[in-house]
N, C-alpha and C positions, 0 to 999 in steps of 0.2 A: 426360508428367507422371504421376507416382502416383496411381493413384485405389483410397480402401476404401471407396469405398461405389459403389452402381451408378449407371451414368450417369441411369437412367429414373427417379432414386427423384423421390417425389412427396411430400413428410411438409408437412402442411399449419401449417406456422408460425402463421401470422396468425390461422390459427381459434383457436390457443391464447393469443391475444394477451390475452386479458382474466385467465384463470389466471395468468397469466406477469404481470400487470399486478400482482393480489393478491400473488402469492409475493414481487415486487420490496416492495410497500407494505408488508408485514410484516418485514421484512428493512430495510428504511428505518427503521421506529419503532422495530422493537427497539433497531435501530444510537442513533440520538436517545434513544431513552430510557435504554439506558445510559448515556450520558454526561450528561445530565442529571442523573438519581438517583445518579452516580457524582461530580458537582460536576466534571465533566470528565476528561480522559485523563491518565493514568498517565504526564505527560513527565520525560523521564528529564531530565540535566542538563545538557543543549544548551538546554533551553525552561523548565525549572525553577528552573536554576543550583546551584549547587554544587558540589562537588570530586570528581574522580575522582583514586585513587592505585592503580596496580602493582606489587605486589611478588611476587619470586620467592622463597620458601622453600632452604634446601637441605633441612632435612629433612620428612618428611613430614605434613603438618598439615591440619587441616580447619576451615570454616567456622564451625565452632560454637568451639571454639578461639579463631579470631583475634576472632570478635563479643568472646567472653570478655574478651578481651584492650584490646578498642576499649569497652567499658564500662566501662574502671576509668578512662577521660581521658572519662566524658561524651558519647563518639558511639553514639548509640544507635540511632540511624536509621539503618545504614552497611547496603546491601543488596553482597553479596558472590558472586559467582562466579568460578567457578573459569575461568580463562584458556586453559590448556593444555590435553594430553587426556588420560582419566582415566588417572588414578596422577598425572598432574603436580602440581606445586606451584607455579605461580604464580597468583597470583589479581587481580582487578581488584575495588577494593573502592569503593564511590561513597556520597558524602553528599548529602543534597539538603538545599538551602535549609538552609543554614550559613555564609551570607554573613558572621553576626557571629562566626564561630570560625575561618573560611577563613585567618588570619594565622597565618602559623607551622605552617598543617597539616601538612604534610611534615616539618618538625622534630619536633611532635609524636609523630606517628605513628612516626616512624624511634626517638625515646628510647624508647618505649613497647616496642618493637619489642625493641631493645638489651637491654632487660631481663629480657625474655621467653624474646628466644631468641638471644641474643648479639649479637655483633660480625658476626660473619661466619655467622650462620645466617641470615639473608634479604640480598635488596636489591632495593633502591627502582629501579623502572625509568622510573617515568614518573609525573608527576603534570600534572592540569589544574585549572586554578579556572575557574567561569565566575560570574562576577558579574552582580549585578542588571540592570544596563546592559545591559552585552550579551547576556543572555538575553531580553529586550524586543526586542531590534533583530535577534535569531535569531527570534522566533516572527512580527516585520513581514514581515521576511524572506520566511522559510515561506508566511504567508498568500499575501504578493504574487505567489511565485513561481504557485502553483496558479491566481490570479485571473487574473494576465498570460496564464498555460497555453491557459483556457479560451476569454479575450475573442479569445487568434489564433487559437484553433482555429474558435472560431464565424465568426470572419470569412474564415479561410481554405475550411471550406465550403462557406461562404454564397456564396463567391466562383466558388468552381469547381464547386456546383451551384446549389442555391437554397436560399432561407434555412429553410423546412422539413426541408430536409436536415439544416443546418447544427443544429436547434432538436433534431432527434433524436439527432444527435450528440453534445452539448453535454451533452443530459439523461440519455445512458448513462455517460455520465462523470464525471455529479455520483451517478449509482449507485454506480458501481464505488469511487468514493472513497471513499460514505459508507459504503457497505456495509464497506470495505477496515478504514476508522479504527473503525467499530462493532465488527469484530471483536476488533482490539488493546484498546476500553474491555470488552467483554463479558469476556475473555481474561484482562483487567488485566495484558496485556504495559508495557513503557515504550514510548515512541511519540520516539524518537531522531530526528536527523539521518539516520543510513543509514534509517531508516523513511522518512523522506522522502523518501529518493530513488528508494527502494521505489514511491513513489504517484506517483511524477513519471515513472515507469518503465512502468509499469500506466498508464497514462494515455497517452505515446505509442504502449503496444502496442493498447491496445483500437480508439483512432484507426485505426490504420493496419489494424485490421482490420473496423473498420466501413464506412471508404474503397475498400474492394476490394469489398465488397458495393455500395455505392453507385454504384460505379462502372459494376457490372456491371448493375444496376436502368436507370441510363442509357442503356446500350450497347442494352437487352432492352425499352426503349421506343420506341426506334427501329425495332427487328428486330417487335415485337407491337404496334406501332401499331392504335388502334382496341379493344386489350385493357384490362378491368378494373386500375388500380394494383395491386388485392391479387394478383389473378392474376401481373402481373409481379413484383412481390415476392418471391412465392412460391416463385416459377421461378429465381429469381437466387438467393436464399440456396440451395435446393437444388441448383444449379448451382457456386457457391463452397463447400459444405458438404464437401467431401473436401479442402479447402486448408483450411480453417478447423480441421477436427479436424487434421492433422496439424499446423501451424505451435502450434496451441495445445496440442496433445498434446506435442510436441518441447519444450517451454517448461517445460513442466509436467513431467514426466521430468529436467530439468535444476536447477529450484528443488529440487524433493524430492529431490534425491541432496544438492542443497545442505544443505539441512534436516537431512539426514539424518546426514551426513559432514561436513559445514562445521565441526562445533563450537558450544556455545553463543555465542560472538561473535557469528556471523552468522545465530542461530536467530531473532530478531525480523523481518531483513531479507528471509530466506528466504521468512516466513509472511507478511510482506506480498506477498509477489509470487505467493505460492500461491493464497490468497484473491483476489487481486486478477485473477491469470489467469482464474480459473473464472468468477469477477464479470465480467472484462470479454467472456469468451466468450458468456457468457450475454443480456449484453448487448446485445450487437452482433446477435446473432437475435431477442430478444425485447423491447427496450426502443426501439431507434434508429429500426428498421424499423415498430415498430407507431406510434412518434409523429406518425412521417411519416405515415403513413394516416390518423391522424386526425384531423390538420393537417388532410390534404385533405378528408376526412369535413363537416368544422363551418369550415374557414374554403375553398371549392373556388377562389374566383378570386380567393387571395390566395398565390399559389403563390411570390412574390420570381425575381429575375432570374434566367432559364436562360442557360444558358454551351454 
């Protein structure tokens, strides 16, 4: 196996657990309290509703342009980006909350269009409404899925170690999340559907990499029976710490090329999983592992079934 760091290294995590405790709690409230003082997230029109329309230009046109254009029928909330890569001309242009003008927007849009810049200078490639209804039954949706996420993960922990485990795992997750959604309100990115798959994504990866440390906390109880918890702790993440920077470093290397190359489409989806990598790397050393400790610290012979 590849290893960058030395077999002997010793970096004392756990001593830092209380810094590492503060840096998460500030990074928590800032997260909360943007969205508080913000009156909530920037959802785009999967959770907000409203209409998305595409159109391709043939000649060359810019945003300030077609707003011009979407002002003289009244849409004046129409947030617009450009679709293609730069020099293109198609664009994807989105109304929010316009339930009560959503009739006919396509028609609208396409005369308005006709007049502007002819017959055959654009075309409409795509349009969606999403109405009040089911923007209600997208954001039950949303929630449920993350709540469902969390209640099998605590139980699948809980189950294949103990439920401290399971409590440390669970509470690096509601970091990584919060932390993740804190950045898109601080950001004032839109908080989409693909964003959500963003946080449902980051949430299997941080799992799966708190489970390899736990794992090996397990395996290295066995092997230092008679040793301090923190000491075995200690010894296992720096034990996994050459797998954890690369699977997380290889991740990370892959979003930001995304980011970078992807295109604005998938600039939202990118920066969720950027944030969300570093958050959950971060996590899984200094959140999951110190909870457990202190589980055992203040509750000691209330450790839940070993497996």
């Amino acid at each position: 196996m590849i290893s960058i760091v030395k077999p002997e290294i010793n970096i004392d995590f756990l001593g830092r657990r209380w810094i590492a405790f503060m840096l998460s709690s500030i990074l928590i409230l800032a997260s909360i309290l943007s969205i508080v003082l913000k009156g909530g997230l920037n959802f785009g029109i999967d959770f907000a509703g409203g209409a998305l329309v595409q159109v391709r230009f043939t000649n060359e046109t810019t945003p300030g342009e077609i707003r011009k254009v979407l002002n003289e029928i009244g849409l004046r909330d129409s947030i617009i980006q450009q679709y293609s890569e730069k020099g293109g001309n198609e664009y994807i242009i989105r109304f929010k909350n316009t339930s009560s003008k959503n009739e006919g927007l396509s028609d609208r849009v396409q005369e308005t269009f006709q007049k502007r810049y002819g017959q055959n200078g654009f075309e409409i490639r795509r349009v969606e409404v999403v109405g009040p209804q089911v923007e209600k039954e997208l954001r039950y949706k949303a929630l449920m899925a993350l709540i469902y996420g969390m209640i099998g993960i605590l139980v699948y922990i809980g189950f294949r170690f103990e439920f401290r485990f399971a409590l440390g795992g669970v509470l690096a997750l509601v970091h990584d999340v919060t932390v993740t959604i804190g950045a898109f309100s601080i950001t004032d990115r839109e908080f989409t559907l693909p964003v959500l798959a963003a946080v449902l994504t980051i949430v299997g990866f941080s799992i799966n990499d708190t489970i390899v440390i736990y794992d090996r906390i397990r395996e290295n109880r066995r092997k230092m029976a008679g040793k301090k918890l923190e000491l075995i702790m200690n010894s296992s993440i720096n034990e996994t710490l050459s797998r954890t920077i690369l699977t997380s470093g290889t991740v990370l290397f892959v979003v930001i090329a995304l980011f970078i190359l992807g295109g604005s489409v998938i600039h939202d989806f990118a920066f969720a999983l950027i944030v969300g990598v570093i958050a959950g790397t971060y996590s899984t050393v200094f959140v999951a592992s110190p909870i457990v400790l202190l589980w055992e610290k203040f509750f000691p012979g209330k450790k839940g079934k070993r497996r």
